[in-house]
N, C-alpha and C positions, 0 to 999 in steps of 0.2 A: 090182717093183710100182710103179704110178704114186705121186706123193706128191701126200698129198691136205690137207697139213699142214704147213707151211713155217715154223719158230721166227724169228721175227724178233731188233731187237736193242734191246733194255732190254724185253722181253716180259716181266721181273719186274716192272716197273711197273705195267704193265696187269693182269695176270693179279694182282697185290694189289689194285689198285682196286675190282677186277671183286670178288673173295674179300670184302673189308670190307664189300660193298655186298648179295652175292647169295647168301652161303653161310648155310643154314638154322640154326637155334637146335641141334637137334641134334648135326649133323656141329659145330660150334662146340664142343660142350662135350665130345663124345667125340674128336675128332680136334685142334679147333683149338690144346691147348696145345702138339701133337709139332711143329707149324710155326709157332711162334712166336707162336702168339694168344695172349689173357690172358683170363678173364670181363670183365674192366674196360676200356673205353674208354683211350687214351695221352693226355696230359696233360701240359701245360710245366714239370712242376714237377720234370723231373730234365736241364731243358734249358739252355740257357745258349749265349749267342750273344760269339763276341770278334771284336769288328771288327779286331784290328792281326793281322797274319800275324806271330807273335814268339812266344814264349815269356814270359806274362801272367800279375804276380803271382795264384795264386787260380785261376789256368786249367785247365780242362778238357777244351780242347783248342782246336785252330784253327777260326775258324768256326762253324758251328750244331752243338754238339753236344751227345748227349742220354743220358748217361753220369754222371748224379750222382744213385745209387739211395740213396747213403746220404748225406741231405742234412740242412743246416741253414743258419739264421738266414739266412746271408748270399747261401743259393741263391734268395732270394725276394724280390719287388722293393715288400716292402710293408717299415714303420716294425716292429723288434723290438714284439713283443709282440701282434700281428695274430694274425685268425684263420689265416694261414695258415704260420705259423711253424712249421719244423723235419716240414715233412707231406712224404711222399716219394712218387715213384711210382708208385702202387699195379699199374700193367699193368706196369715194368719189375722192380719187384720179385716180382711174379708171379713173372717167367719166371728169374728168379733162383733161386727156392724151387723151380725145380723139380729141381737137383741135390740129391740128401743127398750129406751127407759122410761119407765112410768112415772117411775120417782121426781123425775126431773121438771117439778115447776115453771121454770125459770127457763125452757128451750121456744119449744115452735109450738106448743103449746097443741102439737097432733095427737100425741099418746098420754094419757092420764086417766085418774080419778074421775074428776070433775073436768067442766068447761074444757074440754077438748073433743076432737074428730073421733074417736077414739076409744074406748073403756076398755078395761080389760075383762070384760066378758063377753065384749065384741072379737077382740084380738084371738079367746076362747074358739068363739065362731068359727073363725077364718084359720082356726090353727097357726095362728103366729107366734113364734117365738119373742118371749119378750124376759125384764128385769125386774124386780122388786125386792119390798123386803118383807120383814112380818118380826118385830122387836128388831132383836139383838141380831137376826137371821138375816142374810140375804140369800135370793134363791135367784133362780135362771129357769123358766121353764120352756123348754124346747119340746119341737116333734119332728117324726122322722118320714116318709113316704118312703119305703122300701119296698121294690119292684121282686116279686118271688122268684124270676129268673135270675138276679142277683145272687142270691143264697143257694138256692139250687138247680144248676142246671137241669136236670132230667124235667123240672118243670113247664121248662120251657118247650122243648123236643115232643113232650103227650099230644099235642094237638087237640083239636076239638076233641072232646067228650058231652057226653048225654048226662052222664054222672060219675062224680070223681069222691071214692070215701078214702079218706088218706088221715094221716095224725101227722101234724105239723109241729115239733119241739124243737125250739130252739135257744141255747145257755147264750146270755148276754154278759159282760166282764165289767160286774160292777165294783164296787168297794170305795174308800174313804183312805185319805191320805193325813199326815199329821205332818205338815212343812213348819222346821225355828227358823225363825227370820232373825237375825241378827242385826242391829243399826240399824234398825228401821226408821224413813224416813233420813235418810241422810248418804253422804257420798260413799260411804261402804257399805251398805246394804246388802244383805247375802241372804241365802237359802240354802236349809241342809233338808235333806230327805234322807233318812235312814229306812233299812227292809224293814224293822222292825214297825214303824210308824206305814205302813204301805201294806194295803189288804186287796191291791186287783192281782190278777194274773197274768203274768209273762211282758203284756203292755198296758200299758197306763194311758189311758184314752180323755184323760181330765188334763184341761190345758190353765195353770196357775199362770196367770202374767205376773212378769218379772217387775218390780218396781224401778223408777228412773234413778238411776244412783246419783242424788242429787237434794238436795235439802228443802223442805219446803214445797217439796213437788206435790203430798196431799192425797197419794193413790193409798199409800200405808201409814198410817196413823204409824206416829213415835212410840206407842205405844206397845206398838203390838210384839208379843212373842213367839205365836204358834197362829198361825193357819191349819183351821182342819176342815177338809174338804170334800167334797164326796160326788158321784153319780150314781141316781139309782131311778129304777120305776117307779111309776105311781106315788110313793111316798119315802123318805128317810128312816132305815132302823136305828135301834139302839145303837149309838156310838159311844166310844167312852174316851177317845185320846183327849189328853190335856182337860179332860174334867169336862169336857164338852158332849152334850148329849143331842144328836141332833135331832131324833124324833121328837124332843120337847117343842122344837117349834110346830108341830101341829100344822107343818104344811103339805097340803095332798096338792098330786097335779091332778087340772082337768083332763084331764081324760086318762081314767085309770086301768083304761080293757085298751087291748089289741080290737084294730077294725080291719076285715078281709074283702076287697072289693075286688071282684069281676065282672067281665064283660060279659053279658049274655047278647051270644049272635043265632040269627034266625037264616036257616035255610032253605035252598027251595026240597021240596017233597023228592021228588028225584035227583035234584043232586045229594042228598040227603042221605039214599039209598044206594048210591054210587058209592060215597064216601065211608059209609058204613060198612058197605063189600070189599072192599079198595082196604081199609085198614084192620078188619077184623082183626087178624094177625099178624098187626106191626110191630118189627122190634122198633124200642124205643134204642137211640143208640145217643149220648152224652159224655161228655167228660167229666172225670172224679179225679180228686185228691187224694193224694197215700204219704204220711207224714213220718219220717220214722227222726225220733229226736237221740241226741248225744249230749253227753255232759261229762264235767269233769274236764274237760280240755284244759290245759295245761298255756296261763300266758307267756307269750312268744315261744311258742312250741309248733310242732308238727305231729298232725291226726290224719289216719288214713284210715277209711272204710270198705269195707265191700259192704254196697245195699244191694238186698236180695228180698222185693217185695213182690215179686211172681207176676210183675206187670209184661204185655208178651210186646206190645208197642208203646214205649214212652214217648208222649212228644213233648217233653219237655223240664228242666230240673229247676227248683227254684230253692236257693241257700238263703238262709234267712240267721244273721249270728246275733245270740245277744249275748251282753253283759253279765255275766253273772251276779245274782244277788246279796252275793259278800263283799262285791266288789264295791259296785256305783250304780247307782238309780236314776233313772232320768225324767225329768219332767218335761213332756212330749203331749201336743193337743193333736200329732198324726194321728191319722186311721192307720194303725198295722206297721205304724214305723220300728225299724229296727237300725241297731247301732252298726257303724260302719267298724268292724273290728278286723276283719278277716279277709285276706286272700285266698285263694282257692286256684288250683290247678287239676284241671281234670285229664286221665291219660286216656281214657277211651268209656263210652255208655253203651253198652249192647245190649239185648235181652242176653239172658245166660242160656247157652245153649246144652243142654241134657242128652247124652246118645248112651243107648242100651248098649252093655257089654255083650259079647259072644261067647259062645262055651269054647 
């Protein structure tokens, strides 16, 4: 079949822009927490920027990153005792709240093993997101309800059909991360991320909470040297940073296939045959994406382009800057975040206009 649909490259970009900007209040509260949305707006208050590429008492990671759910005093750039002392997150801790823990004995005694509301082959059932461990391993197992008019518009625009043969492929941005935690457990506690130790692309969709720099607080063993982390389908590959292998733990999620649900709607016989006459030969008509990327940009410098993508009506430009990879890395649990680096001045968008010469 012809392809009427072509995924470009950083199309998470767009297609979140697009999502924040045009997805209804509804779908938002019944869909939007399984792909990462929150009821609340994101907010600087779990962010924090380190300009040295090093391992920085207090640090949170290299770069813009937005990983300190469990904050205080020192995460805020106002005088102790402000209104805004010790307030966290509220869209990162959302999505935090959305695992229960199993683990946890000693709570409400809803989610568990044994003697609770609860199991987790129930939670299974119900597609709940939840916590655990399995040895030395702790895992998170999540699911996502992602709506097909999300990812591809022209989906949406076909209308009824009788039958639809289509190939649906779509590359997800997984990888494993390898964070040195410095002082751990204590009032200097830092995080370095190097490229070298980072296997996603372009963004990093794994959100590391930042520990409370502060002693005795219990989130990071004193212990520890290296966090190695990872998001993936179905199950963990061979890893190998800091000697860490993490297919050893033999942890698979339940449910290891994609499921495709549609509506099947019934017509009447004549309107049936109205509708079939009516769109025999309808254009479908949608909006696409056209990415064209740069690199090399030169810090505190000035880049100008001419883009020439053959588009005849744009409506619309979206700049997306990152980081470069030699630079600074960031540890970001956004969808499709990107770093705030760049100014932009545009002196005019027109299609380009092409006139035959004469003899």
């Amino acid at each position: 079949m012809p392809t009427i649909y072509r995924a470009m490259p950083t199309i998470n970009i767009a297609r979140h822009f697009q999502l924040i900007s045009e997805m209804s209040e509804n779908d938002l509260k019944t869909l939007g927490h399984s792909i990462g949305f929150s009821p609340t707006l994101d907010n600087p208050k779990a962010a924090k920027y380190q300009a040295q590429y090093a391992t920085q008492s207090a640090g949170s990671g290299n770069g813009y990153s937005n990983n300190r759910i469990f904050t205080n005093v020192s995460d805020n750039q106002t005088a102790a005792g402000a209104a805004n002392t010790a307030v966290g997150n509220a869209a990162n801790q959302f999505k935090i709240g959305r695992y229960v823990d199993i683990t946890n004995t000693c709570g409400q005694n809803i989610y568990g093993n044994s003697n609770t509301l609860m199991t987790p082959n129930q939670l299974n059932q119900e597609f709940r997101p939840y916590y655990t461990t399995s040895g030395n391993y702790m895992f998170w197992h999540d699911y996502a309800v992602i709506k097909l008019n999300y990812l591809f518009e022209s989906l949406n625009k076909i209308g009824l059909v009788k039958r639809l043969d289509a190939q649906l492929r779509l590359w997800v941005n997984t990888g494993t991360v390898n964070v040195t935690v410095t002082n751990a457990d204590s009032n200097t506690i830092a995080y370095n991320l190097t490229p070298a130790y980072n296997t996603f692309s372009n963004t990093c969709p794994i959100l590391i909470n930042h520990h409370i720099a502060a002693s005795g607080a219990g989130i990071v063993p004193a212990t520890v040297q290296k966090i190695v982390a990872g998001l993936y389908i179905a199950h963990p590959p061979t890893t190998s940073f800091a000697g860490i292998n993490l297919a050893a733990s033999v942890v698979q999620h339940p449910l290891p296939n994609c499921r495709l649900y549609y509506s099947q709607v019934t017509v009447h016989p004549q309107k049936s045959i109205d509708y079939v006459q009516r769109n025999r030969n309808k254009k479908v008509i949608y909006r696409s994406f056209v990415t064209n990327s740069y690199t090399n940009i030169t810090s505190n410098g000035s880049f100008n382009a001419l883009v020439n993508s053959g588009i005849v009506h744009p409506t619309g430009v979206l700049i997306c800057p990152f980081i470069g990879a030699t630079r600074k890395k960031k540890i970001d649990g956004r969808k499709g975040s990107c770093a705030r680096s760049a100014r932009c001045n545009f002196q005019k968008i027109q299609p380009a206009l092409h006139v035959a010469s004469g003899p």
